[in-house]
C-alpha positions in Angstrom: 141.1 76.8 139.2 138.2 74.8 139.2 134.6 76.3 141.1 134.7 73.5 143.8 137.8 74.3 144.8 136.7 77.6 145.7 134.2 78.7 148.9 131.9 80.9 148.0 132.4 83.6 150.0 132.5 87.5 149.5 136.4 87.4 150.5 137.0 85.1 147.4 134.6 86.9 145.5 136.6 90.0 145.4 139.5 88.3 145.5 138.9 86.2 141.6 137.0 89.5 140.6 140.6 90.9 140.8 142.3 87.8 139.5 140.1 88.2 136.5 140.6 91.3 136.1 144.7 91.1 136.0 144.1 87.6 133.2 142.2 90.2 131.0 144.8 92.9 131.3 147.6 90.5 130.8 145.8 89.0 127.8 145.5 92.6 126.5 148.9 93.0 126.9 150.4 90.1 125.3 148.1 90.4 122.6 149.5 93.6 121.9 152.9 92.1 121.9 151.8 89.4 119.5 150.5 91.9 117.0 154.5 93.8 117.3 156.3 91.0 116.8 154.4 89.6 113.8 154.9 93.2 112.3 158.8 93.2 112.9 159.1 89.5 112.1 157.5 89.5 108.6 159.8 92.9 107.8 163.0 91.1 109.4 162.2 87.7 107.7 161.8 89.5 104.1 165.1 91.2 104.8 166.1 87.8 105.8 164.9 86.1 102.4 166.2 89.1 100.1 169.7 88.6 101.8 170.3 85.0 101.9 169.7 85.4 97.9 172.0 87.6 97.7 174.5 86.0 99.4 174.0 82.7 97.7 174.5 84.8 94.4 177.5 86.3 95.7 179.1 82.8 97.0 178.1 80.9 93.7 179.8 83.3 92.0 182.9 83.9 94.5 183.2 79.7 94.2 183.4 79.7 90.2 186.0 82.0 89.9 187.6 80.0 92.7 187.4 77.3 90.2 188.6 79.3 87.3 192.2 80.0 89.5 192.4 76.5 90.7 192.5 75.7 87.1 194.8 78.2 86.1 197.3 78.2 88.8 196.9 74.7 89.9 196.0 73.7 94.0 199.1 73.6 95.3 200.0 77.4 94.5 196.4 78.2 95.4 196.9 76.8 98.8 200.2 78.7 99.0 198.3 81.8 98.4 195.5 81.4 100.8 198.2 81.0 103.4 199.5 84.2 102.9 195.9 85.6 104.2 196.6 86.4 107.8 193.9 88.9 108.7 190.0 89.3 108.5 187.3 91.4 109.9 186.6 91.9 113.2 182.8 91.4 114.7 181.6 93.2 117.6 177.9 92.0 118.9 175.8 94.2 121.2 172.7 92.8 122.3 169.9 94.9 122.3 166.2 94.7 123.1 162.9 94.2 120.5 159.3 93.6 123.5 161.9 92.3 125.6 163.2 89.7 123.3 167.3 90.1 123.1 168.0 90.7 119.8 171.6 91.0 119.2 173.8 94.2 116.6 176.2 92.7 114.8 178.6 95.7 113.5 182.4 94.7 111.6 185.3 96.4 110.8 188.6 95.6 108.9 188.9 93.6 106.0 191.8 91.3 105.0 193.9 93.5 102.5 193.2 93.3 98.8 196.5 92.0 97.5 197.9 89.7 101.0 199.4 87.5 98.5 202.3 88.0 96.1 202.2 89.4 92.4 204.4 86.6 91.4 203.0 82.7 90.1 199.1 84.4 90.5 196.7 84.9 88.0 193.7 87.6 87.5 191.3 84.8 88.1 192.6 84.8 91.7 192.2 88.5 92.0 188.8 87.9 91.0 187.9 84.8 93.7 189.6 87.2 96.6 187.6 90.1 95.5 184.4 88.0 95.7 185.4 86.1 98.8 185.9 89.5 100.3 182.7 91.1 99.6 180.8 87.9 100.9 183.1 88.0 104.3 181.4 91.5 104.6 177.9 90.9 104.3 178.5 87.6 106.5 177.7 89.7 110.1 174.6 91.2 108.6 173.4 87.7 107.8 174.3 86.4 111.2 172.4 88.9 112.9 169.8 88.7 110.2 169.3 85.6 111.1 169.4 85.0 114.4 166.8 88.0 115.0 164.3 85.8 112.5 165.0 83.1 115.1 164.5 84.4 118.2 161.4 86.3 117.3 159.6 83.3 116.3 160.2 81.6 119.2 159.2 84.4 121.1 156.0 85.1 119.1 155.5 81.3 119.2 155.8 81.6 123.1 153.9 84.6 123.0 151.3 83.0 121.2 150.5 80.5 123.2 150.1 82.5 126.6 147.5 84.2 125.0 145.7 80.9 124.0 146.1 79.9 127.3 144.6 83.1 128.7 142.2 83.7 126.3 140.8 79.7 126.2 141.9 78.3 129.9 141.9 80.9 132.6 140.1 83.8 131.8 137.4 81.5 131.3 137.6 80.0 134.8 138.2 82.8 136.5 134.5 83.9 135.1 133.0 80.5 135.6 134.3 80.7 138.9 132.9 84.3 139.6 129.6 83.5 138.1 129.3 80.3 140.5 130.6 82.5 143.6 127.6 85.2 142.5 124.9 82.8 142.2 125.9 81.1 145.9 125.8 84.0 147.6 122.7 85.3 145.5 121.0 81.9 146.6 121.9 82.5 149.9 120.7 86.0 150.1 117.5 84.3 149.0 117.9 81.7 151.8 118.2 84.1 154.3 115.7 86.6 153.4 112.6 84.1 153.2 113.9 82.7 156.6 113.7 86.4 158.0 110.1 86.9 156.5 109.5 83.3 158.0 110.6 84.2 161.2 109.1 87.3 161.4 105.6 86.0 159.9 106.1 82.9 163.1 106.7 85.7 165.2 103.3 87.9 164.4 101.6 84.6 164.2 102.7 84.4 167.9 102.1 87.5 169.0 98.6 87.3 167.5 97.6 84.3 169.2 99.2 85.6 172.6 97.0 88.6 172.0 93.7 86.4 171.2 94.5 84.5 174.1 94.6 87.5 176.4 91.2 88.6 174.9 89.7 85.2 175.6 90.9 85.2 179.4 90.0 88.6 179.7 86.3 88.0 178.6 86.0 85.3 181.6 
Protein backbone atom coordinates (compact mmCIF):
# COMPACT_ATOMS: atom_id res chain seq x y z
CA UNK A 1 0.00 0.00 0.00
CA UNK A 2 2.15 2.49 -1.28
CA UNK A 3 1.30 6.64 -0.39
CA UNK A 4 0.74 7.49 -4.13
CA UNK A 5 -1.72 5.06 -4.44
CA UNK A 6 -3.63 6.68 -1.94
CA UNK A 7 -5.69 10.37 -2.18
CA UNK A 8 -5.29 12.24 0.55
CA UNK A 9 -8.45 12.80 1.69
CA UNK A 10 -10.21 12.69 5.23
CA UNK A 11 -12.38 9.56 4.05
CA UNK A 12 -9.03 7.58 3.47
CA UNK A 13 -7.64 9.09 6.37
CA UNK A 14 -9.95 7.48 8.79
CA UNK A 15 -10.25 4.80 6.80
CA UNK A 16 -5.93 3.57 7.01
CA UNK A 17 -6.20 5.08 10.72
CA UNK A 18 -8.47 1.96 11.20
CA UNK A 19 -6.48 -0.27 8.95
CA UNK A 20 -3.54 0.50 11.15
CA UNK A 21 -5.10 0.07 13.92
CA UNK A 22 -6.46 -3.70 13.07
CA UNK A 23 -2.33 -4.55 11.65
CA UNK A 24 -1.31 -3.48 15.28
CA UNK A 25 -3.87 -5.56 16.96
CA UNK A 26 -3.30 -8.54 14.68
CA UNK A 27 0.39 -8.20 15.25
CA UNK A 28 -0.33 -8.19 19.02
CA UNK A 29 -2.21 -11.13 18.60
CA UNK A 30 -0.03 -13.32 16.66
CA UNK A 31 2.79 -12.31 18.72
CA UNK A 32 1.03 -13.66 21.51
CA UNK A 33 0.55 -16.89 19.71
CA UNK A 34 4.24 -17.06 18.79
CA UNK A 35 5.27 -16.71 22.42
CA UNK A 36 2.54 -20.12 23.17
CA UNK A 37 3.69 -22.14 20.77
CA UNK A 38 7.48 -21.69 21.44
CA UNK A 39 6.47 -22.57 25.08
CA UNK A 40 4.57 -25.91 24.19
CA UNK A 41 6.99 -26.65 21.41
CA UNK A 42 10.28 -26.74 23.44
CA UNK A 43 8.22 -28.93 26.36
CA UNK A 44 6.71 -31.24 23.46
CA UNK A 45 10.07 -31.46 21.58
CA UNK A 46 12.06 -32.44 24.97
CA UNK A 47 9.34 -35.00 25.49
CA UNK A 48 10.02 -35.75 21.94
CA UNK A 49 13.92 -36.19 22.41
CA UNK A 50 13.59 -38.13 25.90
CA UNK A 51 11.22 -40.60 24.05
CA UNK A 52 12.83 -41.34 20.91
CA UNK A 53 15.87 -42.49 23.35
CA UNK A 54 13.98 -44.50 24.88
CA UNK A 55 12.57 -46.13 22.29
CA UNK A 56 15.84 -46.62 20.40
CA UNK A 57 17.02 -48.27 23.82
CA UNK A 58 14.05 -50.41 23.88
CA UNK A 59 14.34 -51.59 20.01
CA UNK A 60 18.25 -52.17 20.24
CA UNK A 61 17.64 -54.21 22.81
CA UNK A 62 14.21 -55.94 21.58
CA UNK A 63 16.51 -56.62 18.13
CA UNK A 64 19.51 -58.43 20.08
CA UNK A 65 17.54 -60.79 21.78
CA UNK A 66 15.82 -61.26 18.40
CA UNK A 67 19.23 -62.28 17.43
CA UNK A 68 19.99 -64.40 20.36
CA UNK A 69 16.50 -66.68 19.24
CA UNK A 70 17.36 -66.68 15.65
CA UNK A 71 20.47 -68.21 16.77
CA UNK A 72 19.07 -70.64 18.99
CA UNK A 73 16.09 -71.74 17.25
CA UNK A 74 17.28 -71.19 13.75
CA UNK A 75 15.00 -68.69 10.99
CA UNK A 76 12.90 -71.06 9.75
CA UNK A 77 11.13 -71.96 13.21
CA UNK A 78 11.34 -68.25 14.03
CA UNK A 79 9.40 -67.40 11.05
CA UNK A 80 6.95 -70.17 12.04
CA UNK A 81 6.56 -68.51 15.25
CA UNK A 82 5.95 -65.00 14.22
CA UNK A 83 3.19 -66.35 12.03
CA UNK A 84 1.34 -67.61 14.77
CA UNK A 85 1.01 -63.67 15.93
CA UNK A 86 -2.43 -62.81 14.67
CA UNK A 87 -3.40 -59.74 16.79
CA UNK A 88 -1.93 -56.27 17.85
CA UNK A 89 -3.12 -53.13 19.43
CA UNK A 90 -5.59 -51.13 18.30
CA UNK A 91 -5.00 -47.05 17.74
CA UNK A 92 -7.67 -44.72 17.97
CA UNK A 93 -6.64 -40.87 16.96
CA UNK A 94 -8.75 -37.86 18.01
CA UNK A 95 -7.69 -34.69 16.76
CA UNK A 96 -7.68 -31.95 19.06
CA UNK A 97 -6.77 -28.26 19.05
CA UNK A 98 -3.32 -26.41 20.51
CA UNK A 99 -3.89 -21.98 19.13
CA UNK A 100 -5.76 -23.54 16.45
CA UNK A 101 -3.15 -25.84 15.27
CA UNK A 102 -4.85 -29.62 15.00
CA UNK A 103 -2.90 -31.59 17.00
CA UNK A 104 -3.90 -35.10 16.97
CA UNK A 105 -4.54 -37.87 20.68
CA UNK A 106 -3.29 -40.90 19.87
CA UNK A 107 -4.77 -43.48 22.65
CA UNK A 108 -4.26 -47.71 22.18
CA UNK A 109 -5.65 -50.65 23.56
CA UNK A 110 -5.04 -54.38 23.20
CA UNK A 111 -1.91 -56.03 23.03
CA UNK A 112 -1.04 -59.29 21.08
CA UNK A 113 -1.13 -62.06 23.77
CA UNK A 114 2.08 -62.96 25.69
CA UNK A 115 2.43 -66.56 24.63
CA UNK A 116 0.56 -66.56 20.69
CA UNK A 117 3.03 -69.11 19.83
CA UNK A 118 3.39 -72.69 21.03
CA UNK A 119 5.53 -73.98 24.05
CA UNK A 120 6.94 -76.55 21.80
CA UNK A 121 10.53 -76.08 19.45
CA UNK A 122 10.79 -72.27 21.30
CA UNK A 123 13.43 -71.09 23.40
CA UNK A 124 13.45 -68.44 26.41
CA UNK A 125 15.38 -66.16 24.17
CA UNK A 126 12.16 -65.90 22.11
CA UNK A 127 10.13 -65.13 25.12
CA UNK A 128 12.56 -62.46 25.76
CA UNK A 129 12.44 -60.81 21.96
CA UNK A 130 8.40 -60.93 22.19
CA UNK A 131 8.38 -59.41 25.52
CA UNK A 132 10.58 -56.59 24.18
CA UNK A 133 8.87 -56.34 20.82
CA UNK A 134 5.71 -55.94 22.92
CA UNK A 135 6.65 -53.25 25.13
CA UNK A 136 8.02 -51.17 22.03
CA UNK A 137 4.59 -51.81 20.06
CA UNK A 138 3.10 -49.95 23.18
CA UNK A 139 5.01 -46.88 23.37
CA UNK A 140 4.84 -46.74 19.34
CA UNK A 141 1.37 -44.40 19.48
CA UNK A 142 2.90 -42.11 22.00
CA UNK A 143 5.79 -41.65 19.62
CA UNK A 144 3.58 -41.11 16.68
CA UNK A 145 1.61 -38.55 18.29
CA UNK A 146 4.83 -37.24 19.89
CA UNK A 147 5.96 -36.61 16.89
CA UNK A 148 3.69 -35.39 14.67
CA UNK A 149 2.68 -32.60 17.37
CA UNK A 150 6.64 -31.47 17.22
CA UNK A 151 5.85 -31.24 13.48
CA UNK A 152 2.97 -29.41 13.08
CA UNK A 153 3.89 -26.85 15.74
CA UNK A 154 6.87 -25.79 13.97
CA UNK A 155 5.32 -25.33 10.92
CA UNK A 156 2.85 -23.41 12.51
CA UNK A 157 5.15 -21.33 14.68
CA UNK A 158 7.25 -21.03 11.48
CA UNK A 159 4.07 -19.70 9.74
CA UNK A 160 3.27 -17.85 12.58
CA UNK A 161 6.53 -16.27 12.61
CA UNK A 162 6.55 -14.92 9.60
CA UNK A 163 3.11 -13.05 9.62
CA UNK A 164 4.40 -11.25 12.33
CA UNK A 165 7.59 -10.21 10.34
CA UNK A 166 5.51 -9.27 7.77
CA UNK A 167 3.30 -7.11 9.99
CA UNK A 168 5.79 -5.88 12.15
CA UNK A 169 8.47 -4.95 9.01
CA UNK A 170 5.95 -4.54 5.84
CA UNK A 171 2.53 -3.23 6.65
CA UNK A 172 2.26 -1.74 9.79
CA UNK A 173 4.94 0.44 8.55
CA UNK A 174 3.00 1.55 5.50
CA UNK A 175 0.00 1.90 6.92
CA UNK A 176 1.92 4.74 9.15
CA UNK A 177 3.89 6.08 6.21
CA UNK A 178 0.78 6.32 4.49
CA UNK A 179 -1.13 8.07 7.44
CA UNK A 180 1.65 10.37 8.10
CA UNK A 181 1.63 11.43 4.17
CA UNK A 182 -2.34 11.75 4.26
CA UNK A 183 -1.77 14.17 7.68
CA UNK A 184 0.72 16.33 6.18
CA UNK A 185 -1.55 16.80 2.70
CA UNK A 186 -4.33 17.85 4.36
CA UNK A 187 -2.25 19.90 7.00
CA UNK A 188 -0.62 21.66 3.84
CA UNK A 189 -3.80 22.21 2.52
CA UNK A 190 -5.35 23.61 5.68
CA UNK A 191 -2.42 25.94 5.31
CA UNK A 192 -3.26 26.57 1.67
CA UNK A 193 -6.53 27.48 2.34
CA UNK A 194 -6.28 29.52 5.32
CA UNK A 195 -3.60 32.12 3.85
CA UNK A 196 -5.95 32.20 0.68
CA UNK A 197 -8.92 33.22 3.12
CA UNK A 198 -6.65 35.95 4.93
CA UNK A 199 -5.58 36.87 1.24
CA UNK A 200 -8.95 37.26 0.15
CA UNK A 201 -10.20 38.87 2.98
CA UNK A 202 -7.05 41.38 3.23
CA UNK A 203 -7.99 42.06 -1.09
CA UNK A 204 -11.30 42.51 0.10
CA UNK A 205 -10.52 45.37 2.90
CA UNK A 206 -8.03 46.71 0.48
CA UNK A 207 -11.13 47.17 -1.75
CA UNK A 208 -13.38 48.39 0.50
CA UNK A 209 -10.81 50.93 1.62
CA UNK A 210 -10.05 52.37 -1.60
CA UNK A 211 -13.98 52.40 -2.42
CA UNK A 212 -14.24 54.28 0.72
CA UNK A 213 -11.28 56.82 -0.14
CA UNK A 214 -12.75 57.21 -3.37
CA UNK A 215 -16.12 58.23 -2.01
CA UNK A 216 -14.29 60.75 0.22
CA UNK A 217 -12.41 62.22 -2.71
CA UNK A 218 -15.73 62.67 -4.87
CA UNK A 219 -17.46 63.88 -2.01
CA UNK A 220 -14.90 66.68 -1.37
CA UNK A 221 -15.61 68.06 -5.03
Amino acid sequence: MSQQQVAPTRSNLLSTRETLARAREGQEILDRKREVLTTELVRIAHDSVTLQSEMGKHLADAYAALDVARLEMGREHLEWAALSVNSTIEVDIRPTSVMGVAIPRVTSAGAPPENPYGLGNTTVALDEAAARFRAVLERIPELAETLTTVWRLARELQKTHRRVNALEHVFVPQYEGTVKFIESALEEREREDLFRMKRIKADHSQEHGNAARSEGATGSH
